[in-house]
N, C-alpha and C positions, 0 to 999 in steps of 0.2 A: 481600492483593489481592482476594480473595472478599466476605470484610466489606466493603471498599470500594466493588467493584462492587455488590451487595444496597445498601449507603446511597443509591449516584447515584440507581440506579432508583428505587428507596424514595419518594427526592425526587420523583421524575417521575409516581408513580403518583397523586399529588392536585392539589388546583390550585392556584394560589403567589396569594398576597394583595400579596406584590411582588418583583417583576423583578428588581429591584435585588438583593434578596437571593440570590436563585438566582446572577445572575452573580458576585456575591462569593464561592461557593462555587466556581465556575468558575473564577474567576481562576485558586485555591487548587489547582485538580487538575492531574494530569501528563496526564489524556484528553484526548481532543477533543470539544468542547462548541462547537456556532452554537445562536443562537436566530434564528430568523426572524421577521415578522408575519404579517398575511392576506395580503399580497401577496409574499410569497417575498423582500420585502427584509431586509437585517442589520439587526438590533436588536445581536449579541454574537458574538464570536467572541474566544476564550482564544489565549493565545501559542502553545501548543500550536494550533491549527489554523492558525494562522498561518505556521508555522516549516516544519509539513509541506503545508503549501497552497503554498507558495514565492513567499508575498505580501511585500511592500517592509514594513520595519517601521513606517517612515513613512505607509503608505498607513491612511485610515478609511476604512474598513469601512462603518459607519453608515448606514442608510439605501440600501445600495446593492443591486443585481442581481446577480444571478451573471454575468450576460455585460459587465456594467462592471468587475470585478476582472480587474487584471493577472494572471491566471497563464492558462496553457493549458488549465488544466480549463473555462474560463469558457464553454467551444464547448460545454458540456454542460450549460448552462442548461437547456436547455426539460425535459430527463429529470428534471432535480434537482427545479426547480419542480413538472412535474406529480406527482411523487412526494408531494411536500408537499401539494398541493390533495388529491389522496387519501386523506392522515391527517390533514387537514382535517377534509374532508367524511364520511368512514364517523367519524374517532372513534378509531380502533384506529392502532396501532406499525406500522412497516414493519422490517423487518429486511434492512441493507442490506451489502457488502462494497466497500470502494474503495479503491483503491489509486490512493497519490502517488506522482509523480519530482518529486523536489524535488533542493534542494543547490546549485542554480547549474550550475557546470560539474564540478561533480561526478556528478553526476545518481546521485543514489540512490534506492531504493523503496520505499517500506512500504506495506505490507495494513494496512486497517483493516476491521473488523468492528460491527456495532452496529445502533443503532434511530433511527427518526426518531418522536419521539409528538407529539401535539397539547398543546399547551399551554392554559389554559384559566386565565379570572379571573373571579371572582364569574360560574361556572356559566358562560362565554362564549368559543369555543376565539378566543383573538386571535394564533394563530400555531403554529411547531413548534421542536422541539428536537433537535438531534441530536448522541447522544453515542457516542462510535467506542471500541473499544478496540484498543489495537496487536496483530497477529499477528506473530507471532516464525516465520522463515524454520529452521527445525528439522530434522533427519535425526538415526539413530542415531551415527551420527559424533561430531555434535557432543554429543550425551548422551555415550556412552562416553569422553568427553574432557571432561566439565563446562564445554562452552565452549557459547554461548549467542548466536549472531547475530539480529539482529534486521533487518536491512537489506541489500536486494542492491544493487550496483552496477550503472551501465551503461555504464559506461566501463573501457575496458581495461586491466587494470590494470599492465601492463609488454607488451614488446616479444616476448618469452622465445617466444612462439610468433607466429606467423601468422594473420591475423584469420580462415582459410577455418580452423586447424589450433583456436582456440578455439572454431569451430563444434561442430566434432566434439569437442573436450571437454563443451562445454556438454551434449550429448546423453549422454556417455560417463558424467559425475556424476549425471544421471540414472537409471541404471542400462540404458540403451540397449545393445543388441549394433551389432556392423556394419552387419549387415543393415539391422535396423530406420533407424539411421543415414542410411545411404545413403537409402532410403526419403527420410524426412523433408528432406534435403538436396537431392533428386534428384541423386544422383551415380553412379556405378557401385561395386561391394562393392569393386574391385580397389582404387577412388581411396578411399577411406575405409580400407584396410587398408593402403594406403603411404604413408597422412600420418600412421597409427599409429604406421610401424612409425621414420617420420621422426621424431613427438616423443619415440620410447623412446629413440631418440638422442642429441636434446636433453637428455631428463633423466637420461640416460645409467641405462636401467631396462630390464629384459628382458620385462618381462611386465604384464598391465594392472592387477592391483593394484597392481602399485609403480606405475606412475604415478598410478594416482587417489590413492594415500599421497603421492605427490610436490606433486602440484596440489593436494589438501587443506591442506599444510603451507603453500604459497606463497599459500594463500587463494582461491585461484581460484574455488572452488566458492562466494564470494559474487559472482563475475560473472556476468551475463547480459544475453547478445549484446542490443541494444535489437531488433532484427528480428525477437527472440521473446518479446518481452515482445506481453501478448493489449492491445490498446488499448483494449478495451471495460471501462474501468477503472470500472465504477459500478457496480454490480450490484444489483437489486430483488430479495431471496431470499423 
């Protein structure tokens, strides 16, 4: 994985004689790779940014804007684009973090992590590149269990509780108290500690590790509520 990511970059750090070739190595990778031109339209985009972009497989790219492509990310054209005019114009990598909902009606999430650099042909920047790599959703949980997710959900994933009673899960696998809870929810400590004490019920458990062992086993802790996912999915680091 190391060697791999050192190669992309490798690639990225001189200037390509042709286009063509860089995207044939593109194809080839499990990342995500766009190229752009001087005007922030697609020259490339790999199946891989396609799949987590929640574009039509059908749809070209080619030529296009970000605010012409069907997905919902497209409302954040203008950030994308001026991002680019800036490692344009200075010369230097931006280092950026974005997070898709993709799936359909599944809606699921991935982080992605990476750079945007300028691209250049015989000495000339004609454009940028950006290649992402996936962030894995991780706790010691899933270490001490050799289990490995990589994608949240944000759909619910069974009935088994109450959508107000997954709230307070969701806070609860975060390592949240009541208090804080309530807090975040605006509720009172009383109503957070008797919808507690409703799902030890449910999962028929007396105490709050057995339940997060209970919601861990059932998966749960790969949901989250869509009302707390942050929207501001694009980030300039």
């Amino acid at each position: 994985m190391e060697e791999r990511d050192k190669s992309a970059k490798s690639l990225l750090n001189t200037s390509v004689d042709s286009v063509e070739s860089l995207i044939a190595f593109m194809e080839r990778s499990d990342d995500f790779w766009l190229i752009k031109d001087i005007e922030s339209r697609y020259i490339f985009a790999n199946s891989v940014s396609y799949y987590y972009g929640d574009l039509p497989k059908n749809f070209d790219i080619e030529g296009r804007l970000d605010q012409e492509c069907p997905a919902y990310w497209s409302e954040q054209a203008p950030l994308f684009q001026e991002n680019e005019r800036v490692v344009r114009t200075t010369g230097k990598k931006k280092n950026i973090l974005n997070t898709f909902i993709f799936g359909g009606r599944e809606k699921r999430v991935q982080a992605f992590l990476g750079d945007v650099f300028p691209l250049y042909k015989n000495g000339e920047c004609i454009g940028t590149v950006s290649y992402l790599k996936r962030l894995t959703f991780y706790s010691m949980h899933h270490y001490t269990r050799g289990e490995y997710p990589s994608e949240l959900t944000l759909n619910k994933p069974d009935c088994f509780f109450t959508d107000r009673e997954f709230d307070v899960l969701f806070f609860v696998l975060q390592g949240m108290k009541p208090k804080e809870i309530a807090l975040r929810l605006a509720l009172s400590n009383r109503t957070v500690t008797n919808k507690l004490q409703m799902m030890y019920q449910k999962a028929q458990v007396n105490s709050l590790g057995a339940l997060k062992e209970f919601c861990l086993a059932k998966g749960y802790d790969r949901y989250a509520p869509s009302k707390f996912v942050n929207p501001q999915r694009f980030i300039v680091l």
